[in-house]
C-alpha angles and dihedrals in degrees: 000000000000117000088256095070129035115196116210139175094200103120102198080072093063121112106216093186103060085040090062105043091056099047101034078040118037108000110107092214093040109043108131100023109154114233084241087054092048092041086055095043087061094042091059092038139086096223139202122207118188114208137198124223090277088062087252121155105252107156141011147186144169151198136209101203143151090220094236120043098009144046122168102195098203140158088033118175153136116210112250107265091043100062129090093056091093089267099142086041093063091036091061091037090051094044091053100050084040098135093228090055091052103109095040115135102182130052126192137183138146126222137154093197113015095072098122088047089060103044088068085069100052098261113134142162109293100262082218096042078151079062095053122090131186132187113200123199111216111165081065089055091054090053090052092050092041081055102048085049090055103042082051091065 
């Protein structure tokens, strides 16, 4: 990590706010995320802020895992004006020598433009996409939209 970041899974650190405003805000897989969604995403993560020199929020990242078959990297990003510095590149690299991570054998993520990020960490397209199933909820996806409207008002 240069002297510039600092990457922590304390929590208390985290600055749901600004969380929340990226991903509900400018985030392609996120638009629309209630606070109470992102609250219990991070209750149910282990998650990974990166912080500036002012000890500001400027990254995050976090995994569902089972700490030994299975991780699921999801909800990966560097604010704006911090990116460019090779941010989202130490965050991955951090997050994937984590120790606790250490006897995972499956990785998962999902991204639509990082692809070439992610390669460099040994991520690639599933060789047996024909053997991967999904279920999406999306009723649930329409309650969380109808609330952010809502709490919007």
């Amino acid at each position: 990590m240069s002297d510039d970041y600092v990457i922590s899974t304390n929590k208390t650190r985290l600055d749901v706010a600004v969380i929340h405003d990226f991903l509900s805000n400018r985030s392609y897989w996120g638009k629309g995320r209630t606070i109470e969604a992102v609250r219990k995403t991070i209750d149910h993560s282990l998650c990974f802020g990166a912080y500036n020199k002012d000890n500001r929020l400027v990254g995050f990242a976090r995994v569902v895992s089972d700490l030994t078959i299975f991780a699921y990297l999801m909800d990966v990003f560097v604010l704006e004006e911090h990116r460019g510095r090779g941010l989202g590149k130490q965050l991955v690299d951090h997050i994937v020598n984590y120790p606790a991570f250490q006897d995972i054998r499956f990785w998962r993520l999902d991204t639509d433009d990082a692809h070439e990020l992610y390669r460099k960490y040994g991520f690639k397209e599933p060789a047996f996409p024909e053997k991967i199933m999904k279920k999406r909820n999306t009723a649930n996806e329409a309650v969380q939209r109808i609330g952010h409207k809502a709490a919007s008002r």
